[in-house]
DOZA-386316 format. One line per field, with one value per atom (N, C-alpha, C, CB): residue in three letters; atom name; residue number from 1; x, y, z. Coordinates in nm, 4 decimals. Glycine has a CB too. Example, Ala and Ser with C-alpha at 12.3 -4.5 7.8 and 13.67 -1.06 7.14 Angstrom:
<recs>
rest c(Ala, Ala, Ala, Ala, Ser, Ser, Ser, Ser)
atom c(N, CA, C, CB, N, CA, C, CB)
nr c(1, 1, 1, 1, 2, 2, 2, 2)
x c(1.3190, 1.2300, 1.3200, 1.1308, 1.2850, 1.3670, 1.2900, 1.4084)
y c(-0.5690, -0.4500, -0.3300, -0.4473, -0.2250, -0.1060, 0.0030, -0.0598)
z c(0.7800, 0.7800, 0.7800, 0.9046, 0.7080, 0.7140, 0.7870, 0.5725)
</recs>
This chain:
<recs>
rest c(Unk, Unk, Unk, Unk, Unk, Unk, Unk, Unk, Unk, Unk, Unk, Unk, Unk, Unk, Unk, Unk, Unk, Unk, Unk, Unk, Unk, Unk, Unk, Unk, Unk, Unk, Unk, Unk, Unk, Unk, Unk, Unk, Unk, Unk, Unk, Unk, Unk, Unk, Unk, Unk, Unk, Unk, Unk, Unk, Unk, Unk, Unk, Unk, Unk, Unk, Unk, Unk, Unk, Unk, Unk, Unk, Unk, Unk, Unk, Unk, Unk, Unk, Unk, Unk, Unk, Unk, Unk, Unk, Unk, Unk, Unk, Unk, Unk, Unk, Unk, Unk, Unk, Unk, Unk, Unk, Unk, Unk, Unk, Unk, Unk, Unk, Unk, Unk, Unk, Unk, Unk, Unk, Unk, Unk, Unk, Unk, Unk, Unk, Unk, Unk, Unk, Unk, Unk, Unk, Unk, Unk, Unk, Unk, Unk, Unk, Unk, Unk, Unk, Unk, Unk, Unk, Unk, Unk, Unk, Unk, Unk, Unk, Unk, Unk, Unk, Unk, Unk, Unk, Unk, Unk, Unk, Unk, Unk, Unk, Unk, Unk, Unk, Unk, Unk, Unk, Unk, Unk, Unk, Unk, Unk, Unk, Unk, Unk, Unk, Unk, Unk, Unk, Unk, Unk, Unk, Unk, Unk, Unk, Unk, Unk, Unk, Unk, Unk, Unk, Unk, Unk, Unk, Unk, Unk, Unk, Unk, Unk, Unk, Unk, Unk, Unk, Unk, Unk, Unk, Unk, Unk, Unk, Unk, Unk, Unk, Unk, Unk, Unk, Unk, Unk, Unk, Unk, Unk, Unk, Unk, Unk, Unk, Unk, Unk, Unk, Unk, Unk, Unk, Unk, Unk, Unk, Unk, Unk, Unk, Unk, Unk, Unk, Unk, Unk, Unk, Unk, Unk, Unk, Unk, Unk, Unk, Unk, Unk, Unk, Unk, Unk, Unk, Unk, Unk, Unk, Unk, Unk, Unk, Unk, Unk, Unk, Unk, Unk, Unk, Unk, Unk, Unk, Unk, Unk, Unk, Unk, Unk, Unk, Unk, Unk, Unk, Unk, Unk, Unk, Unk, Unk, Unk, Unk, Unk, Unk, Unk, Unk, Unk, Unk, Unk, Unk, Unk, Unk, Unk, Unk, Unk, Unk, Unk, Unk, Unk, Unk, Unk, Unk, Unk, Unk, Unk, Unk, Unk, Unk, Unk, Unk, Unk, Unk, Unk, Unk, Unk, Unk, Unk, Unk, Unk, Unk, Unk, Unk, Unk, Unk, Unk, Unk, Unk, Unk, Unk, Unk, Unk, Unk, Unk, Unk, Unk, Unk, Unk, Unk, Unk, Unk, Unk, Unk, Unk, Unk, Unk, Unk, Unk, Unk, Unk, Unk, Unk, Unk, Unk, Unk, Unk, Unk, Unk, Unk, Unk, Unk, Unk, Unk, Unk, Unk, Unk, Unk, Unk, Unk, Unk, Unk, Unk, Unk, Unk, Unk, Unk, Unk, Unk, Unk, Unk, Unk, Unk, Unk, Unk, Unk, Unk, Unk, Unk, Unk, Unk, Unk, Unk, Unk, Unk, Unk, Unk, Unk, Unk, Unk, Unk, Unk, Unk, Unk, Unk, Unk, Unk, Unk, Unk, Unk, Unk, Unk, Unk, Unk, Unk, Unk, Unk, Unk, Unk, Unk, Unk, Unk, Unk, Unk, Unk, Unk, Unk, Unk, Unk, Unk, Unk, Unk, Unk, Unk, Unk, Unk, Unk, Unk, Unk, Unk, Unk, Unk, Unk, Unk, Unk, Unk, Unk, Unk, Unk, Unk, Unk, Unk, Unk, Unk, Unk, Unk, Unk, Unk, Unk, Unk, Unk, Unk, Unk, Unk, Unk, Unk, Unk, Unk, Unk, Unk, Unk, Unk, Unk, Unk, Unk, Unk, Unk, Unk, Unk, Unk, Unk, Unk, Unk, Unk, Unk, Unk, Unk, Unk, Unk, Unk, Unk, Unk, Unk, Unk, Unk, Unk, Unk, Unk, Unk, Unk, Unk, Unk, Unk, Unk, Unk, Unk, Unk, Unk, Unk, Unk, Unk, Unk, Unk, Unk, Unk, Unk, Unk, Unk, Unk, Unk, Unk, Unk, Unk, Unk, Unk, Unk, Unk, Unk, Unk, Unk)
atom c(N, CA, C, CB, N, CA, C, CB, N, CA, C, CB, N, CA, C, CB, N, CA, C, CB, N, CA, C, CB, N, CA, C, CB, N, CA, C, CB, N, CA, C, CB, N, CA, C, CB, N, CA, C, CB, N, CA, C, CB, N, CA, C, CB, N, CA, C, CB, N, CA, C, CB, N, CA, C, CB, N, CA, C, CB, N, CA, C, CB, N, CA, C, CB, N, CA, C, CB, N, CA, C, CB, N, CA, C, CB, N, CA, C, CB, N, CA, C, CB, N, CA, C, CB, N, CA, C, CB, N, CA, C, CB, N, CA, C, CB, N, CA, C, CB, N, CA, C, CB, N, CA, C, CB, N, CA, C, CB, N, CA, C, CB, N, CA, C, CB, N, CA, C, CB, N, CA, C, CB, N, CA, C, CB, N, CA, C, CB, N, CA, C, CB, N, CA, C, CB, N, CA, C, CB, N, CA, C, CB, N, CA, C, CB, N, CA, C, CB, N, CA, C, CB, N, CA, C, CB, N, CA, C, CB, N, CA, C, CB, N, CA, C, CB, N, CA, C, CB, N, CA, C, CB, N, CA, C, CB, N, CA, C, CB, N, CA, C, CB, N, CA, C, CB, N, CA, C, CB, N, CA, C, CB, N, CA, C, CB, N, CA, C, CB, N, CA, C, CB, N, CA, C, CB, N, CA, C, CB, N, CA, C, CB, N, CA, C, CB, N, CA, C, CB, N, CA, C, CB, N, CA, C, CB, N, CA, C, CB, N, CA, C, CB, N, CA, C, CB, N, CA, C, CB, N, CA, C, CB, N, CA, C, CB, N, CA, C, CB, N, CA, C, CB, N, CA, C, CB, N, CA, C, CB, N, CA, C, CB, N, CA, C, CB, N, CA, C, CB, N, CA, C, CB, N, CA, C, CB, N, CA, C, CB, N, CA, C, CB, N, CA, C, CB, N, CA, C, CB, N, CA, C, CB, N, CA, C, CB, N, CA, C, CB, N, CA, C, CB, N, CA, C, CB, N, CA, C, CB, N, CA, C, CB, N, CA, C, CB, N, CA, C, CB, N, CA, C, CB, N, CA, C, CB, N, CA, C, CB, N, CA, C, CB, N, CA, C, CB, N, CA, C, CB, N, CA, C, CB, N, CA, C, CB, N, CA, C, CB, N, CA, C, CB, N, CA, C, CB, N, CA, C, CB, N, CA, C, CB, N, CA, C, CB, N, CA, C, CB, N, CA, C, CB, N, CA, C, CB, N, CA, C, CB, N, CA, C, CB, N, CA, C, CB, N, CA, C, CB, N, CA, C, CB, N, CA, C, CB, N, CA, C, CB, N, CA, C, CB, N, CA, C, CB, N, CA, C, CB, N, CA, C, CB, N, CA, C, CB, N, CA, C, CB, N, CA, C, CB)
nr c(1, 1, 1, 1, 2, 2, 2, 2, 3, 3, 3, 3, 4, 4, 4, 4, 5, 5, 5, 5, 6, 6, 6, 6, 7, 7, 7, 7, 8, 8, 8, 8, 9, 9, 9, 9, 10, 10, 10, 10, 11, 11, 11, 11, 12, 12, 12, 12, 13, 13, 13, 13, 14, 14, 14, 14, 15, 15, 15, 15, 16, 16, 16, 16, 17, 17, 17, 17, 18, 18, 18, 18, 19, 19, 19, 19, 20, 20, 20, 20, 21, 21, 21, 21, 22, 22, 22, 22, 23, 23, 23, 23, 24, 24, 24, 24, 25, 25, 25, 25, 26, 26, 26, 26, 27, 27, 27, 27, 28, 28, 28, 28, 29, 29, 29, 29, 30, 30, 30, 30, 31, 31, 31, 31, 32, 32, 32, 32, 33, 33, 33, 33, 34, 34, 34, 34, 35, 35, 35, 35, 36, 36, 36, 36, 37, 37, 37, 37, 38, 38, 38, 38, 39, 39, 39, 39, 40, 40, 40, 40, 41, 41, 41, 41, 42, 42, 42, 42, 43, 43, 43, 43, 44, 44, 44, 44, 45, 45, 45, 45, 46, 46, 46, 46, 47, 47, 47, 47, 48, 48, 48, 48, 49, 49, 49, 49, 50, 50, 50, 50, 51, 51, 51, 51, 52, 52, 52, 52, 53, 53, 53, 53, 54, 54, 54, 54, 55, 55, 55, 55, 56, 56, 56, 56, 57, 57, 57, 57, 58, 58, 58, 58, 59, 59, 59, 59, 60, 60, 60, 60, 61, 61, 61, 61, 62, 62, 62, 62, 63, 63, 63, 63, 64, 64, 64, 64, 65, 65, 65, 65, 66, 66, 66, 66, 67, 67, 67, 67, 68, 68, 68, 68, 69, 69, 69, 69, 70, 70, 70, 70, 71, 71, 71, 71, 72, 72, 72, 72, 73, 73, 73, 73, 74, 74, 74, 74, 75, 75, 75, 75, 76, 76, 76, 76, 77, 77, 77, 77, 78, 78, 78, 78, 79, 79, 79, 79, 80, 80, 80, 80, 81, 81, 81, 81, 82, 82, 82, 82, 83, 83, 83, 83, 84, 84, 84, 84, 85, 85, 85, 85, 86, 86, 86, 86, 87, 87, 87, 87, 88, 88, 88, 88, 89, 89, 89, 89, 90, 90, 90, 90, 91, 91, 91, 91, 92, 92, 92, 92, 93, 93, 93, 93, 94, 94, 94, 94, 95, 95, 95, 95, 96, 96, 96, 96, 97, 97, 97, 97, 98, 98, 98, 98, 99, 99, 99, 99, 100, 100, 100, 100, 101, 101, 101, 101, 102, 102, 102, 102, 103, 103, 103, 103, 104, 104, 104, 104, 105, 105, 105, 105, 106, 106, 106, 106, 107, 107, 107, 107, 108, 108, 108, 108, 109, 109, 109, 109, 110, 110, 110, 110, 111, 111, 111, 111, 112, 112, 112, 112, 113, 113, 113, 113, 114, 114, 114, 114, 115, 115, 115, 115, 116, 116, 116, 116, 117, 117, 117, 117, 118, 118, 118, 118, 119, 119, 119, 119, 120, 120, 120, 120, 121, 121, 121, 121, 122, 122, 122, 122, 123, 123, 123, 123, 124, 124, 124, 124, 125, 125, 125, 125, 126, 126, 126, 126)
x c(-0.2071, -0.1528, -0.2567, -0.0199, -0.2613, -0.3806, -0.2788, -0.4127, -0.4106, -0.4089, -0.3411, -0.5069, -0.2214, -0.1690, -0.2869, -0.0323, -0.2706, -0.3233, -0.2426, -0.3457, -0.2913, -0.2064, -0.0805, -0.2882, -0.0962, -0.0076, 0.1175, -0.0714, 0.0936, 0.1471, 0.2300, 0.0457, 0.1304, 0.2435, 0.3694, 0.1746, 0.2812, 0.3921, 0.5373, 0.3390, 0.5265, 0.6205, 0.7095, 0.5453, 0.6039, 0.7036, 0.7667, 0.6481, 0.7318, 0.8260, 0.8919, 0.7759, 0.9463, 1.0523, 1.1221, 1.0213, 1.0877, 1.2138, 1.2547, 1.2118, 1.1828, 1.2481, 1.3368, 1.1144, 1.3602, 1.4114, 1.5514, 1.3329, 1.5145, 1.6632, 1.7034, 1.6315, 1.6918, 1.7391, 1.8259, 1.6488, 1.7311, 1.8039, 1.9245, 1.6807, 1.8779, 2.0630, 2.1573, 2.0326, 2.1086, 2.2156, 2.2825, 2.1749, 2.2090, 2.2326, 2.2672, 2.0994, 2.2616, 2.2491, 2.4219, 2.1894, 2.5340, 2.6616, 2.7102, 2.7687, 2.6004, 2.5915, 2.4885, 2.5828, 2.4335, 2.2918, 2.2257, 2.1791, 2.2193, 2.1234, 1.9464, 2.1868, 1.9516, 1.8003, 1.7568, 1.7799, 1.6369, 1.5869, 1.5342, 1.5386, 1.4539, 1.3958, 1.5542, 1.2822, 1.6265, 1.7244, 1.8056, 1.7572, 1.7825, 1.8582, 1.8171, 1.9246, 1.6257, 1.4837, 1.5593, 1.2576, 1.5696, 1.5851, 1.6975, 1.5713, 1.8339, 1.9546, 1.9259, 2.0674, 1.8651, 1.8201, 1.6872, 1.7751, 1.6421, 1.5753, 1.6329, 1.4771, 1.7449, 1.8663, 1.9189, 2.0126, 1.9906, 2.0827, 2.0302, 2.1803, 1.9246, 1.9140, 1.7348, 1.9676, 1.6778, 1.5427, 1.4563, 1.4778, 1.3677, 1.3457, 1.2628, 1.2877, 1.1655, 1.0387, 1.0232, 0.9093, 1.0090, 1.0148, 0.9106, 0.9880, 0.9225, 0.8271, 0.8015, 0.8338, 0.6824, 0.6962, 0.8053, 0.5277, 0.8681, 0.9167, 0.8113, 1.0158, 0.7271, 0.6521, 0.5265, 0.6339, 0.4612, 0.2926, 0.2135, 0.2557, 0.0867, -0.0098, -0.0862, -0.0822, -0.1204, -0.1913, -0.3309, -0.0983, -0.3895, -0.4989, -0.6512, -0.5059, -0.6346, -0.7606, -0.7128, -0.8082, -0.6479, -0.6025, -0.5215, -0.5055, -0.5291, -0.4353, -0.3268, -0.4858, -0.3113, -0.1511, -0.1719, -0.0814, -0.3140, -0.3667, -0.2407, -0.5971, -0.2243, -0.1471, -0.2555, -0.1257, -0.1904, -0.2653, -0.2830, -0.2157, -0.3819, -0.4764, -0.4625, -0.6455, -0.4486, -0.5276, -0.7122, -0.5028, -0.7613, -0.9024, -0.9273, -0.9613, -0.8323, -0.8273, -0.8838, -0.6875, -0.8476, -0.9206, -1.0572, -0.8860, -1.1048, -1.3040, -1.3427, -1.3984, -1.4887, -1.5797, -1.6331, -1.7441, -1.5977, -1.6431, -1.8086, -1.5371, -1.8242, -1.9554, -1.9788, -2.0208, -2.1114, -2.1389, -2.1944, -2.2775, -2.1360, -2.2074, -2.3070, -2.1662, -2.4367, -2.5898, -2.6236, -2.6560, -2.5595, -2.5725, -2.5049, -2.5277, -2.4052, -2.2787, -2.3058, -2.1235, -2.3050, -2.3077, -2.1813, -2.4698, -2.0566, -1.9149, -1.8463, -1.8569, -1.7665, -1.7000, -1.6169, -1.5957, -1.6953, -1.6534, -1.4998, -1.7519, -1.3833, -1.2598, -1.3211, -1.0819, -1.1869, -1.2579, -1.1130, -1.2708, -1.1543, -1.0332, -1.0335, -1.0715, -0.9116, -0.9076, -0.8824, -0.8672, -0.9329, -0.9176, -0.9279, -0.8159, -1.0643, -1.0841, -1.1495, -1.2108, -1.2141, -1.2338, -1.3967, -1.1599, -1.4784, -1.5906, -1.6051, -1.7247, -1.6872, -1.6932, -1.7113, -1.7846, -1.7528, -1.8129, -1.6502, -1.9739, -1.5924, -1.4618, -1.4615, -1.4384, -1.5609, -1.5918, -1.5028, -1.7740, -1.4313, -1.3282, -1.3878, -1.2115, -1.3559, -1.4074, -1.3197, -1.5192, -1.3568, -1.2563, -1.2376, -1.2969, -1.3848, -1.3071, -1.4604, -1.2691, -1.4152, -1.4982, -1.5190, -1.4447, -1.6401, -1.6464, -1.6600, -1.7874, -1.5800, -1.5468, -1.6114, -1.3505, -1.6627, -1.7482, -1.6235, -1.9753, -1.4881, -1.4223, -1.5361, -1.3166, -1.6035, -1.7202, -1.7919, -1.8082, -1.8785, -1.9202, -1.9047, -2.0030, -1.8088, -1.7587, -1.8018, -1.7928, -1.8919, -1.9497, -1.8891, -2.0715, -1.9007, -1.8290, -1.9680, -1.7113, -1.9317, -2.0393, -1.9539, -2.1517, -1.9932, -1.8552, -1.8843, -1.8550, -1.8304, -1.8634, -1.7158, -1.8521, -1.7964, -1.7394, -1.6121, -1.8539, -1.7056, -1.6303, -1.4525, -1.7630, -1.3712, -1.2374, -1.2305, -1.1711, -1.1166, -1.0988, -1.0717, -0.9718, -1.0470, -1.0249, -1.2148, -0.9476, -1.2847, -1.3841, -1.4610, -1.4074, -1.4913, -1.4726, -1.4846, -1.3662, -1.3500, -1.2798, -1.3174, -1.0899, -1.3657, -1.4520, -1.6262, -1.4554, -1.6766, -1.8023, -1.8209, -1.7878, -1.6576, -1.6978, -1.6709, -1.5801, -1.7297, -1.6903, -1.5934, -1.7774, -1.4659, -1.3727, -1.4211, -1.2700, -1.3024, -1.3174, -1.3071, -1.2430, -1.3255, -1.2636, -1.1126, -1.3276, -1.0305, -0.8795, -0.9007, -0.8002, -0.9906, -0.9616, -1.0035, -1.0330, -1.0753, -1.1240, -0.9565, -1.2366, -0.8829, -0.7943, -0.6957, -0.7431)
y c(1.5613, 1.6392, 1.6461, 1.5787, 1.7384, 1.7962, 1.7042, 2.0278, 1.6114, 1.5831, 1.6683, 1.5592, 1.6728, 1.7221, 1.6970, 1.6611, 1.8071, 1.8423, 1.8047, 1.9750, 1.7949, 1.7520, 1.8427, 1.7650, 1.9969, 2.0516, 2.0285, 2.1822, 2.0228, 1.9998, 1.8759, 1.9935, 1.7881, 1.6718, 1.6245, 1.5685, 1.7229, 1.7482, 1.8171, 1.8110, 1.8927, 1.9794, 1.8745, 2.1017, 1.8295, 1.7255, 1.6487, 1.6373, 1.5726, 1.4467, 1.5274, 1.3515, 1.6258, 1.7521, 1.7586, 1.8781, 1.7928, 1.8150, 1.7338, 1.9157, 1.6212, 1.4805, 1.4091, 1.3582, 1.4444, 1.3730, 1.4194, 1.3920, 1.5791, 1.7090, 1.6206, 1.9518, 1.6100, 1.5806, 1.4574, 1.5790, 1.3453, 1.2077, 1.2374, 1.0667, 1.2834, 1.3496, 1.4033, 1.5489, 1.5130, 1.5589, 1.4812, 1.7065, 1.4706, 1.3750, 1.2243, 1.3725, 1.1216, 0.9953, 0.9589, 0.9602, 1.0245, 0.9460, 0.9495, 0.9874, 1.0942, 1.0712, 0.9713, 1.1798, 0.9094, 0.8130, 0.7580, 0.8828, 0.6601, 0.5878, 0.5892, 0.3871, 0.6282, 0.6855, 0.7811, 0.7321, 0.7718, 0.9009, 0.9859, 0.9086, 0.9216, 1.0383, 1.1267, 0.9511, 1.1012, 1.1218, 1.2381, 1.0071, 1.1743, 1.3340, 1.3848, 1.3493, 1.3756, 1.4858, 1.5868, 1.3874, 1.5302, 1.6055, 1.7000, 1.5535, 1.6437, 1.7494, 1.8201, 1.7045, 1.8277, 1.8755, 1.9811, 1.7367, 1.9515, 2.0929, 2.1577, 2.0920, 2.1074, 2.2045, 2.3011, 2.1045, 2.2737, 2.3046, 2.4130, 2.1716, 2.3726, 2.3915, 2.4431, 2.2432, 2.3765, 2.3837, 2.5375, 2.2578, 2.6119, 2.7190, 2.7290, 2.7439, 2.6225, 2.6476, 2.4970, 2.6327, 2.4735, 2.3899, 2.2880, 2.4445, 2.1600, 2.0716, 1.9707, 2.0247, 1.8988, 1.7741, 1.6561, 1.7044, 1.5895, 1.4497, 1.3560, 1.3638, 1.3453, 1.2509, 1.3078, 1.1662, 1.2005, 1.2595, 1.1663, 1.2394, 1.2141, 1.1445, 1.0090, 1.2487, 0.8930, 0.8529, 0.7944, 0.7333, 0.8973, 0.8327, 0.8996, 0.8681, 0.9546, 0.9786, 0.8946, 1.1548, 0.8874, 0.8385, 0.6821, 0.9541, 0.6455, 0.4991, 0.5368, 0.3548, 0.3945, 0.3775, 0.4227, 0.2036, 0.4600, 0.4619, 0.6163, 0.4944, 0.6155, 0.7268, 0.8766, 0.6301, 0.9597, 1.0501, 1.0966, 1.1485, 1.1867, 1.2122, 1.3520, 1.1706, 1.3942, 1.5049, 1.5392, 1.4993, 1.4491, 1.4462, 1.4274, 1.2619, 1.4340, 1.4350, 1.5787, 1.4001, 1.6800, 1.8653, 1.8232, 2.0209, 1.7344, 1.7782, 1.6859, 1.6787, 1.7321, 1.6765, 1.5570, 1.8229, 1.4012, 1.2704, 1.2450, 1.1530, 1.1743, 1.1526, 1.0390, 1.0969, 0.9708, 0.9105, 0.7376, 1.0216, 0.6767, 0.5440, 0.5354, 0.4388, 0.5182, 0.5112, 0.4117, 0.4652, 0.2669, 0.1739, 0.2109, 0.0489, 0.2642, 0.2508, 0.3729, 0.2574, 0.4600, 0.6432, 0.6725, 0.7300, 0.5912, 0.6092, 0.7133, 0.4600, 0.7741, 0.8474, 0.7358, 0.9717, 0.7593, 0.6694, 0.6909, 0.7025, 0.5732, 0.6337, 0.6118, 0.5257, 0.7309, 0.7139, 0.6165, 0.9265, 0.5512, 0.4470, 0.4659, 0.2626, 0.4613, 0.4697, 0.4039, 0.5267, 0.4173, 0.2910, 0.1653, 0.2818, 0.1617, 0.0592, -0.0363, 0.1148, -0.1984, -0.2792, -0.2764, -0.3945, -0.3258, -0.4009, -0.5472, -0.3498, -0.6437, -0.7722, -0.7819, -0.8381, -0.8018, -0.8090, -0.7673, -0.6651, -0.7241, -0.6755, -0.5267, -0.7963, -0.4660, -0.2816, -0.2420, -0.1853, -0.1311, -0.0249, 0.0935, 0.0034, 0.1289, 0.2686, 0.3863, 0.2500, 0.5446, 0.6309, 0.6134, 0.7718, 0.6402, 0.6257, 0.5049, 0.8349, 0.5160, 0.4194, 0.4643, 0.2961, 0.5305, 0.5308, 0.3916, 0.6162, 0.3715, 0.2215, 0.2592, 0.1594, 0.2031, 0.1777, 0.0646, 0.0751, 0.1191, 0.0076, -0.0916, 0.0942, -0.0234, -0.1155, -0.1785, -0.0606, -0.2227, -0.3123, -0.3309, -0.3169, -0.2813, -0.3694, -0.2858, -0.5122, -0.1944, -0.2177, -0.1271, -0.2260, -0.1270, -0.0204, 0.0587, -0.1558, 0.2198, 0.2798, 0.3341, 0.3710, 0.3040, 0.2825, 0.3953, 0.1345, 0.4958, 0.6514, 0.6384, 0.8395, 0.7006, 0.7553, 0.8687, 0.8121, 0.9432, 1.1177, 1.0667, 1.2705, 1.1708, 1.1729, 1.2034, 1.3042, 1.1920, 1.2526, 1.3975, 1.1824, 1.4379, 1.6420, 1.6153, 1.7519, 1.5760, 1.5832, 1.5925, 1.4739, 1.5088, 1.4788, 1.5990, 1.4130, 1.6197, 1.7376, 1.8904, 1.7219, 1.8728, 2.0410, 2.0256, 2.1174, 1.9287, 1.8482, 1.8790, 1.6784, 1.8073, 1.8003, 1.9753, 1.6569, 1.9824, 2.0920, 2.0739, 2.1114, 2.1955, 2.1692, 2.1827, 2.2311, 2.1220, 2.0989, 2.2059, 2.0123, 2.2207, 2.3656, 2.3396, 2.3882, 2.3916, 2.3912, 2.3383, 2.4796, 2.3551, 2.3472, 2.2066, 2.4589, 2.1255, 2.0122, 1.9031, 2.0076, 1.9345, 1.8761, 1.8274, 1.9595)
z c(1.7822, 1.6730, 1.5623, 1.6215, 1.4911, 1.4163, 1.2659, 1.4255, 1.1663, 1.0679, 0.9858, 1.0444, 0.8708, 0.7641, 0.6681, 0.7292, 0.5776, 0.4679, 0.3357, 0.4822, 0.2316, 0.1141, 0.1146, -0.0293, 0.1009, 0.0886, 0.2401, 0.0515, 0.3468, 0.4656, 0.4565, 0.5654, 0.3857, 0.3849, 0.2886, 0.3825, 0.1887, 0.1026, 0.1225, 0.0198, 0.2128, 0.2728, 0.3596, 0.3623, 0.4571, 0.5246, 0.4456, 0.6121, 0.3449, 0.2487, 0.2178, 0.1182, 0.1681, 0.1343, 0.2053, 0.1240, 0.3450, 0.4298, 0.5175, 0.4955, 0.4920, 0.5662, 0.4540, 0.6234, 0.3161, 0.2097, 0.2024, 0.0813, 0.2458, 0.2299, 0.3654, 0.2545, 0.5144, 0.6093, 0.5971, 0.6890, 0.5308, 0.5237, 0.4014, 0.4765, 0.3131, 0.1726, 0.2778, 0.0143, 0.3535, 0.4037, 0.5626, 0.4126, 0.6136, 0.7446, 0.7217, 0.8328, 0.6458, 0.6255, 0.6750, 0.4576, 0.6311, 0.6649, 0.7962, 0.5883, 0.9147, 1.0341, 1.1105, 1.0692, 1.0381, 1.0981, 1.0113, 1.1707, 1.0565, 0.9323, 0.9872, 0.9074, 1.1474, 1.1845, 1.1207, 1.3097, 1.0247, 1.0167, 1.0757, 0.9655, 1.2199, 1.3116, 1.3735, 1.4678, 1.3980, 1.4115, 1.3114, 1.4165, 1.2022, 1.0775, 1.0365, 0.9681, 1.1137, 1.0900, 1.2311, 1.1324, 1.3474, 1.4135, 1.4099, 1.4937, 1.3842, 1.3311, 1.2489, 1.2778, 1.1463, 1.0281, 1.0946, 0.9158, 1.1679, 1.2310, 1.2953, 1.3047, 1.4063, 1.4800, 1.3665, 1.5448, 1.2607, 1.2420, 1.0815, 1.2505, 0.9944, 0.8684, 0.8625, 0.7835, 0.9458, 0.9086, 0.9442, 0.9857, 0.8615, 0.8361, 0.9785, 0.6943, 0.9671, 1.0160, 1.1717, 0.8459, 1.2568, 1.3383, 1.2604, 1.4810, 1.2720, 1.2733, 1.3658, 1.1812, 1.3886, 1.4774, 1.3999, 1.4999, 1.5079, 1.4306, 1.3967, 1.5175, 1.4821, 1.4473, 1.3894, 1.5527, 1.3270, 1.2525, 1.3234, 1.0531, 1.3889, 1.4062, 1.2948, 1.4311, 1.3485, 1.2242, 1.2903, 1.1264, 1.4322, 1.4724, 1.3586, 1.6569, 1.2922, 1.2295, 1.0936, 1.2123, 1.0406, 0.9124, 0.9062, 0.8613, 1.0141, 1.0292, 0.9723, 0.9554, 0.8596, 0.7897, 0.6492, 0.7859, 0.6159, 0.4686, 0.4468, 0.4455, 0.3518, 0.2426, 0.2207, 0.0547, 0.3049, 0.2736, 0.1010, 0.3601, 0.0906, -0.0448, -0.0605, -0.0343, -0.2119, -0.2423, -0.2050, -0.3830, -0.1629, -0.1995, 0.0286, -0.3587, 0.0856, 0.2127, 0.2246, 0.2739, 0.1638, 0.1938, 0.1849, 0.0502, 0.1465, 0.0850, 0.2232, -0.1416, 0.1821, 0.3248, 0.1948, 0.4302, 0.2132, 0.1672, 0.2139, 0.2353, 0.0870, 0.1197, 0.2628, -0.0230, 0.2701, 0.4013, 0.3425, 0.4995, 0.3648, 0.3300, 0.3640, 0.3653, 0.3017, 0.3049, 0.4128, 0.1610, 0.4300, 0.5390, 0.6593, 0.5021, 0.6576, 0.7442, 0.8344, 0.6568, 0.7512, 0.7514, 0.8379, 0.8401, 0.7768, 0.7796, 0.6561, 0.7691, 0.6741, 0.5591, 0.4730, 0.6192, 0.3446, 0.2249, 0.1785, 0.0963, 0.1404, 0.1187, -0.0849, 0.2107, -0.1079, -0.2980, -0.3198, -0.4488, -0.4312, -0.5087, -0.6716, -0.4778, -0.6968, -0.8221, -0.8979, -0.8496, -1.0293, -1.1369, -1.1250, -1.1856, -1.1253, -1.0045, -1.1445, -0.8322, -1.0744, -1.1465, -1.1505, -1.1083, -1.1824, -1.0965, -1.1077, -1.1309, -1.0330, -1.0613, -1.1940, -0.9924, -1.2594, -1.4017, -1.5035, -1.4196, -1.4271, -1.5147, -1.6041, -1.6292, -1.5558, -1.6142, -1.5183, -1.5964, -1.6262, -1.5700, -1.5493, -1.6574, -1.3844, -1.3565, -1.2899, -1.2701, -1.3694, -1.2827, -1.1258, -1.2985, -1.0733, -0.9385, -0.8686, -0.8321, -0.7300, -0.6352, -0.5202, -0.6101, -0.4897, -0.3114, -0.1977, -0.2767, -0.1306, -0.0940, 0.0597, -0.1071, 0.1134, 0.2913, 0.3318, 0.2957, 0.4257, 0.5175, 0.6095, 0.6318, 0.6514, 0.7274, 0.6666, 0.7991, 0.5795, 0.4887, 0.3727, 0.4873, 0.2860, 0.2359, 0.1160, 0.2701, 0.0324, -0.0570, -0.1232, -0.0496, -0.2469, -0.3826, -0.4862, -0.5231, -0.4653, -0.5553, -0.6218, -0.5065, -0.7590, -0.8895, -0.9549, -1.0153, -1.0265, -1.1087, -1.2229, -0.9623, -1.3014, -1.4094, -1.3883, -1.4793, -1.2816, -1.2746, -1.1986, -1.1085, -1.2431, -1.2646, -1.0777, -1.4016, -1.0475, -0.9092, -0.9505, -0.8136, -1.0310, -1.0535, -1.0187, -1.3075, -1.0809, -1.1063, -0.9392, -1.2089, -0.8666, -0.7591, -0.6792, -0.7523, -0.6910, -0.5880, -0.6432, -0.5882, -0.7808, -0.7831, -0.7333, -0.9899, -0.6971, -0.6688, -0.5180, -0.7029, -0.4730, -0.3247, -0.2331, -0.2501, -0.1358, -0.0143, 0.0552, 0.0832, 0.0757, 0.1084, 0.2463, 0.0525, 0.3290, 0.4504, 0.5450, 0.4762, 0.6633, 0.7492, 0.7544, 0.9321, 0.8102, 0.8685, 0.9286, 0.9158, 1.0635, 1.2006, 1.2404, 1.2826, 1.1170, 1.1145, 1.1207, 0.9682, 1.0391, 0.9824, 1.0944, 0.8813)
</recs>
């Protein structure tokens, strides 16, 4: 199954939220009053389930559309963090973080900031 996009997933938390209000006193499963809730009400078909093999368990992002930079050691795609600390105890807007070694390149620039910086991604990537 092809990765959701910010806006995509946004849609899904929408109509999995309407499903569980309206379905909940028939089931307390939610895959379950996702699925009635597509029988019976839902505009557009969706999957029940979402993939999470490109993205694990992490929380998808606004900043998921752009192509991320590359960790210089790793040359893994950097995740960004926000409001972040540094050792020393300096507060920073955001952080490009390397899961594989470990290291933090700390910036000033805002995540709006960021995301007019970075290249959006293709679709077909997603």
């Amino acid at each position: 199954m092809k990765k959701l996009n910010y806006t995509e997933f946004q849609n899904r938390i929408n109509e999995v939220s309407k499903a569980s209000k309206i379905f909940a006193p028939l089931t307390n499963n939610v895959s379950k009053a996702f699925e009635l809730y597509q029988e019976v009400l839902a505009e557009e078909k969706m999957e029940v389930f979402i993939s999470t093999s490109t993205g694990g368990n992490r929380p998808q992002t606004p900043i998921d559309d752009y192509e991320r930079p590359k960790c210089p050691t790793c040359d893994v795609e950097l995740m960004l963090r926000f409001n972040v600390e540094d050792i020393d105890g300096k507060k920073w807007n955001t952080s490009w973080f390397c899961r594989t070694c470990l290291t933090d390149y700390y910036s000033d620039k805002t995540v709006q900031e960021w995301m007019n910086e970075l290249q959006r991604r293709n679709v077909q990537e997603q």
